[in-house]
Backbone bond lengths (Angstrom), bond angles and torsions (degrees), N, CA, C in turn:
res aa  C-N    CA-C-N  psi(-1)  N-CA   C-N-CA  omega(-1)  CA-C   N-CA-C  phi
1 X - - - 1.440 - - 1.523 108.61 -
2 X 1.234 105.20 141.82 1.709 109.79 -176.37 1.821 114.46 -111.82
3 X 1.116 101.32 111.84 1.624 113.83 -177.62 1.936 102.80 -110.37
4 X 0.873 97.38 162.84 1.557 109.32 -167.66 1.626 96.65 -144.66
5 X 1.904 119.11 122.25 0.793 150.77 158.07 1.306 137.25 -99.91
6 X 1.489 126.31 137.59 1.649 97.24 -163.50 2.107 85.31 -127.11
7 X 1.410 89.17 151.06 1.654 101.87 170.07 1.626 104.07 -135.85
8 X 1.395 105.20 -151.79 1.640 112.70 167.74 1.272 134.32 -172.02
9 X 1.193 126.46 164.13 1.499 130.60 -139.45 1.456 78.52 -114.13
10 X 1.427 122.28 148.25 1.298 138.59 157.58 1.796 129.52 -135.48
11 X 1.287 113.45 118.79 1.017 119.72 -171.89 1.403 117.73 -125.99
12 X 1.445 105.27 106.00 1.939 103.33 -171.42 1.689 92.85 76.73
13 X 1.487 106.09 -127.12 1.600 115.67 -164.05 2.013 95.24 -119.19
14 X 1.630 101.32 -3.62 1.739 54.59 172.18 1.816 102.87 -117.10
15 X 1.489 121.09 172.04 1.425 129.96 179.44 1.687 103.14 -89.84
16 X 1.323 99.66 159.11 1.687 102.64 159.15 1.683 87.79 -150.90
17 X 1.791 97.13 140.85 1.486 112.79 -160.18 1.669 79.63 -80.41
18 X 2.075 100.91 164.89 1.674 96.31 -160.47 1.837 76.42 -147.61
19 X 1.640 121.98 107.22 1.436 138.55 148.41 1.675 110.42 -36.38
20 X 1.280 90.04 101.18 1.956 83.04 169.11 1.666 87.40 -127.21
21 X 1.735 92.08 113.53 1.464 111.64 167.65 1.668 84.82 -104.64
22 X 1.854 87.76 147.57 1.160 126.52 -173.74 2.018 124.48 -138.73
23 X 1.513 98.36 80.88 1.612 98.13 -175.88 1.792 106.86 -93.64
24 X 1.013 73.90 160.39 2.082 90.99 -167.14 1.698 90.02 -132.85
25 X 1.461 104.06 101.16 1.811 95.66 156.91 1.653 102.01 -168.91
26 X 1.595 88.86 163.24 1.257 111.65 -158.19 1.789 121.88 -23.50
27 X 0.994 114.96 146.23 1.554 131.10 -153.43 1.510 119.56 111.08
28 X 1.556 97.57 -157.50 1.402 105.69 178.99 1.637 100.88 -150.81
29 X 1.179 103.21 133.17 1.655 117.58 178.15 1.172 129.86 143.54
30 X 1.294 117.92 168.80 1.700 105.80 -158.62 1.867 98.90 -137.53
31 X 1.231 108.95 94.75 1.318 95.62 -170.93 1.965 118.79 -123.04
32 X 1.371 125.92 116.05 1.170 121.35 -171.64 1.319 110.10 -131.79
33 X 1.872 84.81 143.54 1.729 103.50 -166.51 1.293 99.40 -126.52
34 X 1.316 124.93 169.47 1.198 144.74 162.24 1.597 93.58 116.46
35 X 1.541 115.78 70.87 1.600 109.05 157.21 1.095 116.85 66.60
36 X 1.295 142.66 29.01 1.592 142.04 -155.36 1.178 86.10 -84.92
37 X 1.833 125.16 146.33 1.955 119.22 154.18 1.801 81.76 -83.98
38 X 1.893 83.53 -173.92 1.247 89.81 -162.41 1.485 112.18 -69.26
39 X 1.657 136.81 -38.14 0.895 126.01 150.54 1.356 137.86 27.28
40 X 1.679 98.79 -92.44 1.369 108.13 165.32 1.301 138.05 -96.61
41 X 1.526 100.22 19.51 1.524 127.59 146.82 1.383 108.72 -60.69
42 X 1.579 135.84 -69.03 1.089 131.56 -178.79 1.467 133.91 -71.37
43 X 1.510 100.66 9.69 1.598 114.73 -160.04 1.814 87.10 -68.35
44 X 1.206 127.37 -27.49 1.336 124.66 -175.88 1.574 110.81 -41.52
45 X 1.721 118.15 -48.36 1.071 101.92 176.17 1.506 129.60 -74.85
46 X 1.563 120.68 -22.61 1.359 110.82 167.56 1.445 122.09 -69.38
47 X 1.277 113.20 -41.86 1.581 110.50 161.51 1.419 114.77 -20.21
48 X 1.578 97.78 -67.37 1.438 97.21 -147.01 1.666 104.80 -81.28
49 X 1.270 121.92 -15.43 1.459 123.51 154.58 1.272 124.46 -62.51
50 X 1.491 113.04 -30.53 1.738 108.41 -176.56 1.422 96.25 -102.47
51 X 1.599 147.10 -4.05 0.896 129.92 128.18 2.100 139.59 -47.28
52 X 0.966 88.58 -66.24 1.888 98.71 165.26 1.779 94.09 -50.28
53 X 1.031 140.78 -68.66 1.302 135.20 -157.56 1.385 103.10 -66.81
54 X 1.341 130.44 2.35 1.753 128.89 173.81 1.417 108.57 -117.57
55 X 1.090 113.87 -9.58 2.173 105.45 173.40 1.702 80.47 115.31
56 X 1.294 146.46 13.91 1.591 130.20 174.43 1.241 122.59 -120.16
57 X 1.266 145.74 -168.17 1.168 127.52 175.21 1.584 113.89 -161.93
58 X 1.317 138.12 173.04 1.426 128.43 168.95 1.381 105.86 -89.91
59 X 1.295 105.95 142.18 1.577 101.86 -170.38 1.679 108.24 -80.94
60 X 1.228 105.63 154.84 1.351 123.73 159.45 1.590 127.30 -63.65
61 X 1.820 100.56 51.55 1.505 89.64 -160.20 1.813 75.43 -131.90
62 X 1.390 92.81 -158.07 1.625 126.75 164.38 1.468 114.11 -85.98
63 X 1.166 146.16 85.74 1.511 171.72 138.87 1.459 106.17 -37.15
64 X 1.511 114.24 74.23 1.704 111.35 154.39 1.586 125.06 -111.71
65 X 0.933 99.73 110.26 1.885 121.62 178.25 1.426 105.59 -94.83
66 X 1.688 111.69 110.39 1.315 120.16 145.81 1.661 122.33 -98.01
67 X 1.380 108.48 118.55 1.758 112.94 154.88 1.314 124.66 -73.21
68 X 1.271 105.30 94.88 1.717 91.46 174.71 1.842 105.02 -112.13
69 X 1.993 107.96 166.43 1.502 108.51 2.86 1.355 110.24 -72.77
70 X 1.358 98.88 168.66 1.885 126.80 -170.07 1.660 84.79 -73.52
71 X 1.280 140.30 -39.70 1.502 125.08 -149.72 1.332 109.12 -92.47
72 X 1.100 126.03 1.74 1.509 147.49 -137.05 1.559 100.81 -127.20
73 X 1.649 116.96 99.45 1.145 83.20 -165.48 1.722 117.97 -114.04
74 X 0.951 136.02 157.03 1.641 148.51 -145.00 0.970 111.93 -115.76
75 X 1.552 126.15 111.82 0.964 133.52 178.41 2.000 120.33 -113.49
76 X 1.388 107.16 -176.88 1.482 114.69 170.87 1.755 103.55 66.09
77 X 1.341 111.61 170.08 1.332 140.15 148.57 1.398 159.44 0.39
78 X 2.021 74.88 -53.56 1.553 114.67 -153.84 1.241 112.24 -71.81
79 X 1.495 114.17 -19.53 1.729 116.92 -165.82 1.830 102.45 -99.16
80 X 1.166 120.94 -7.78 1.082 119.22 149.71 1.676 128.54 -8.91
81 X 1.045 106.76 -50.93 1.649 106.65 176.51 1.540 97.86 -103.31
82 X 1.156 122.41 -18.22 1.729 113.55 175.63 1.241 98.31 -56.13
83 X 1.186 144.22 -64.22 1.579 165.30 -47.48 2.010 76.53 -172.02
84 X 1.265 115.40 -77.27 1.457 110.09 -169.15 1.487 128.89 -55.35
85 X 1.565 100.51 -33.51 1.535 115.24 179.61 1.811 103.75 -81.62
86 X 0.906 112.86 -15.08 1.597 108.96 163.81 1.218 113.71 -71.56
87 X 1.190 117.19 -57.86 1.629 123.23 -177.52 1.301 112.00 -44.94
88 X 1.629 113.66 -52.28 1.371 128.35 -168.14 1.841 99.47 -69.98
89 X 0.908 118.02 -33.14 1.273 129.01 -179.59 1.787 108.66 -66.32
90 X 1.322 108.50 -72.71 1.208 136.25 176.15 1.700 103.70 -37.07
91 X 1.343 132.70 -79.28 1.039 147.89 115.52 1.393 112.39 42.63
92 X 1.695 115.38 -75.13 1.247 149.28 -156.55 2.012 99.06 62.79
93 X 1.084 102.76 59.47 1.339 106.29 159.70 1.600 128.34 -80.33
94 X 1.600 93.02 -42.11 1.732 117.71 165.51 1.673 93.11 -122.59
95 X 2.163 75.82 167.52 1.685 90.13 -176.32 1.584 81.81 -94.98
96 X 1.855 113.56 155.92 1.213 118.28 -178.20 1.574 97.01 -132.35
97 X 1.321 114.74 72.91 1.743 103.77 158.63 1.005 131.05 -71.23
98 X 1.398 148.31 122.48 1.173 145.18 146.81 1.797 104.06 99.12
99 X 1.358 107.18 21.62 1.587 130.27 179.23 1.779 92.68 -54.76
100 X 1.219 115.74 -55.14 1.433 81.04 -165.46 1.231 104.08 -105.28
101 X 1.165 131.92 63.85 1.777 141.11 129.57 1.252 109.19 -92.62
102 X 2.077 133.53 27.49 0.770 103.81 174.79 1.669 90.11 -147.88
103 X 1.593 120.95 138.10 1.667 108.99 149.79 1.112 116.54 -79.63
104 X 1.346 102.60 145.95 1.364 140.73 174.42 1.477 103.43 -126.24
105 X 1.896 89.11 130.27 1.520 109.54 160.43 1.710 93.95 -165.14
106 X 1.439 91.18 153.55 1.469 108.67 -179.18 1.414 93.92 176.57
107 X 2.031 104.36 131.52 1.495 102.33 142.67 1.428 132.64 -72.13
108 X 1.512 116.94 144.18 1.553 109.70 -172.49 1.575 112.75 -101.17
109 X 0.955 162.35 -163.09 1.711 146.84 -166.41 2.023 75.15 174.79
110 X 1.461 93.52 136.31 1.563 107.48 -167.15 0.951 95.57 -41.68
111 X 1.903 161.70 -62.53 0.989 135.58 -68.71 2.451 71.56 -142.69
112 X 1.264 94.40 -7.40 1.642 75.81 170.73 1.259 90.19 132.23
113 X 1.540 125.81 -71.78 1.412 146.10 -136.89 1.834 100.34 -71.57
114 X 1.305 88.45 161.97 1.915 88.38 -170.19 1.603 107.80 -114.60
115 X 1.301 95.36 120.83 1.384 103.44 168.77 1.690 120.30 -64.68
116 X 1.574 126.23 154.05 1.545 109.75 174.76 1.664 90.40 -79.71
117 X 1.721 76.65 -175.75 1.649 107.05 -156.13 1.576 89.53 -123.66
118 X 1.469 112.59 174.37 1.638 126.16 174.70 1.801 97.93 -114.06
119 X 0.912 107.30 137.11 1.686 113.88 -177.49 1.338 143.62 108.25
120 X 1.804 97.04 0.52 1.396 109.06 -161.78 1.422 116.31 -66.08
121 X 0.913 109.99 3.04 1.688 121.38 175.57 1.402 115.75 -75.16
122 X 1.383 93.89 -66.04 1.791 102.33 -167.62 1.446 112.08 -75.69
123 X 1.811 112.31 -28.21 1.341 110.47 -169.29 1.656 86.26 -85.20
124 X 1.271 157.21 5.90 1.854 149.16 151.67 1.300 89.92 -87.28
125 X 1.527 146.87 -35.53 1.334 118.38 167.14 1.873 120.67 -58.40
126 X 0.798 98.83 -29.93 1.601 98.24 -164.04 1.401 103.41 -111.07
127 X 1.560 127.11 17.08 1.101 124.03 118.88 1.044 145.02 -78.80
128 X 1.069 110.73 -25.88 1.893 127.11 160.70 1.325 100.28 -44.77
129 X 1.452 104.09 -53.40 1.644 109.63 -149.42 1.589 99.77 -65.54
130 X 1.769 118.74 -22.79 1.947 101.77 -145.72 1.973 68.03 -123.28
131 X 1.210 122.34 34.83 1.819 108.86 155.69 2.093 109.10 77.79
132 X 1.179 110.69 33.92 1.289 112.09 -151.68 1.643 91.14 -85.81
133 X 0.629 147.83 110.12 2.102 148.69 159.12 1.748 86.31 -10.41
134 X 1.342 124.70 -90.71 0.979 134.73 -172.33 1.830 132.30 -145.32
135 X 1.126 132.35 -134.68 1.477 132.91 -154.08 1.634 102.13 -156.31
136 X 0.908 141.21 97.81 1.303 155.14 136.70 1.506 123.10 -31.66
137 X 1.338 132.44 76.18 1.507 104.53 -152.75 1.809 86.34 -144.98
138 X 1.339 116.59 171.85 2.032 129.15 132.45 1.198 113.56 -2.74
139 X 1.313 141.47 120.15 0.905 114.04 126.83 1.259 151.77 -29.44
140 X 1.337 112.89 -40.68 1.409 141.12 156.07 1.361 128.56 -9.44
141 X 1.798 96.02 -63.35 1.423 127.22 171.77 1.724 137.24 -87.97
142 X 1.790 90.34 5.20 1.553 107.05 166.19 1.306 123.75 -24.98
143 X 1.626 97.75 -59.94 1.531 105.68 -149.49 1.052 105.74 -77.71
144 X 1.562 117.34 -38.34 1.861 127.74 177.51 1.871 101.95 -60.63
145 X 1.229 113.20 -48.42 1.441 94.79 164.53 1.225 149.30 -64.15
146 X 1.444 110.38 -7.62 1.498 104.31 -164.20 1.880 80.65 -118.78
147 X 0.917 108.46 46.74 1.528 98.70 166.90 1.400 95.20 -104.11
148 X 0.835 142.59 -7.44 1.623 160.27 173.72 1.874 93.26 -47.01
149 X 1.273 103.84 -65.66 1.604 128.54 -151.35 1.627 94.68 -74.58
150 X 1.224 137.61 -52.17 1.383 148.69 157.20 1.243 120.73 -11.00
């Protein structure tokens, strides 16, 4: 099943919103494109630890994740929970209504819990800007975001 999640790329001060489609079907493998550094090349293993450590799991399927755009390229951590809530979505682990009226970013740390992120400013500006419901983020990074709302 194919679910579509949105996060974002940040460079300096401004964001560009970042499509992480996420299909789950038959096979086995875990494969992601769209420019990942290595980073979020390896995010597979925290996922799948801070998944198992919450009652969920990575499925036993075929796992293809595109970031687009593809030319654009994505770095750090941060999509960690972009990346998980697709799966879980994708999956049908959770119900996901209205998932993509929202960015999501968060680092994940095996044990579940979300690390902050760098950017929370510009990536709540440039959700404002492209109609987003809201921001999925750290707690952490509350306060830097909602200076937006101020």
């Amino acid at each position: 099943m194919l679910k579509k999640v949105f996060g974002s790329a940040v460079f300096g001060v401004e964001a560009t919103t970042v499509t992480v489609e996420v299909n789950t079907d038959t096979g086995i493998g875990y494969h992601l494109v769209g420019l990942p550094d290595n980073a979020i090349k390896e995010s597979n293993y925290r996922i799948a630890a801070a998944l198992q450590n919450n009652g969920y799991r990575i499925p036993g399927k075929k796992i293809i994740i595109n970031m687009s755009p593809a030319d654009l390229r994505k770095e750090g951590s941060a999509y960690d929970l972009t990346l998980a809530i697709g799966i879980l979505a994708s999956s049908n682990q959770i119900k996901a209504e209205d998932l993509e009226r929202y960015i999501i970013m968060g680092e994940l740390s095996l044990d579940g819990t979300l690390q902050p992120i760098k950017g929370a400013l510009p990536i709540a500006v440039k959700a404002r800007q492209e109609g987003f419901k809201g921001f999925i983020l750290p707690r952490e990074n509350a306060k830097e975001a909602v200076l937006l709302v101020v």
